[in-house]
C-alpha positions as CSV (number, residue, x, y, z in Angstrom):
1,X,115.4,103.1,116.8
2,X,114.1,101.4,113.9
3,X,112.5,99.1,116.3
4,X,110.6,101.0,118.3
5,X,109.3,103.1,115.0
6,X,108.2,99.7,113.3
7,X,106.1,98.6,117.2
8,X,104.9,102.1,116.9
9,X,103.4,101.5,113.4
10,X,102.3,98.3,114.4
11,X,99.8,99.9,117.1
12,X,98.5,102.9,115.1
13,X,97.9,100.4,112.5
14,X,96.2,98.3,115.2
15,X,94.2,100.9,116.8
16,X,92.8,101.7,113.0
17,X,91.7,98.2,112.5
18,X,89.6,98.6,115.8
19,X,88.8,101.8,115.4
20,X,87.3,100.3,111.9
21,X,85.5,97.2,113.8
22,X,83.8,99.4,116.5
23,X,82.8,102.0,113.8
24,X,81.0,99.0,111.8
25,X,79.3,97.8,114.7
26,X,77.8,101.5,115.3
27,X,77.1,102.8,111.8
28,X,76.0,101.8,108.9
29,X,78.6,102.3,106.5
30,X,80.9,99.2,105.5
31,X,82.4,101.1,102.6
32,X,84.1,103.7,105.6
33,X,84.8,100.4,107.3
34,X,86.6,98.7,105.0
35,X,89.0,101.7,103.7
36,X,89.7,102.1,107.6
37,X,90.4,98.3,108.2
38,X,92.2,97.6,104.7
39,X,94.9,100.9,106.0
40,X,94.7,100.2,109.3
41,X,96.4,96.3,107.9
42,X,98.3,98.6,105.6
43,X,100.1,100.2,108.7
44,X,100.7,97.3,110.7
45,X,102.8,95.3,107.8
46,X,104.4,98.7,107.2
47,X,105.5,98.7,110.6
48,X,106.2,94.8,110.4
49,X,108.5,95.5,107.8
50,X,110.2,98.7,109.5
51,X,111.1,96.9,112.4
52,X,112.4,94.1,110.8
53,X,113.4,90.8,111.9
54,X,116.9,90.0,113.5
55,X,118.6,86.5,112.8
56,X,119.4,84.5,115.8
């Protein structure tokens, strides 16, 4: 279960940083951009670090 919580945070926190590149490209606010991008990286390791990482 853990797993597929951690892939889920991975794509929320995915889907922010590109939700934070397209809303840079159409507005004019880098400050709004950068708080998005900067969680949206949050997330992702969050998520990285849920799922965690099985030994072979």
């Amino acid at each position: 279960m853990r797993y597929y919580a951690g892939k889920l945070l991975e794509l929320v926190g995915l889907l922010c940083v590109g939700l934070a590149l397209a809303y840079g490209v159409f507005q004019d606010s880098m400050r709004v951009e950068l708080y998005l991008g900067t969680a949206g990286g949050a997330i992702f390791v969050l998520g990285w670090l849920v799922e965690g990482r099985r030994r072979g």
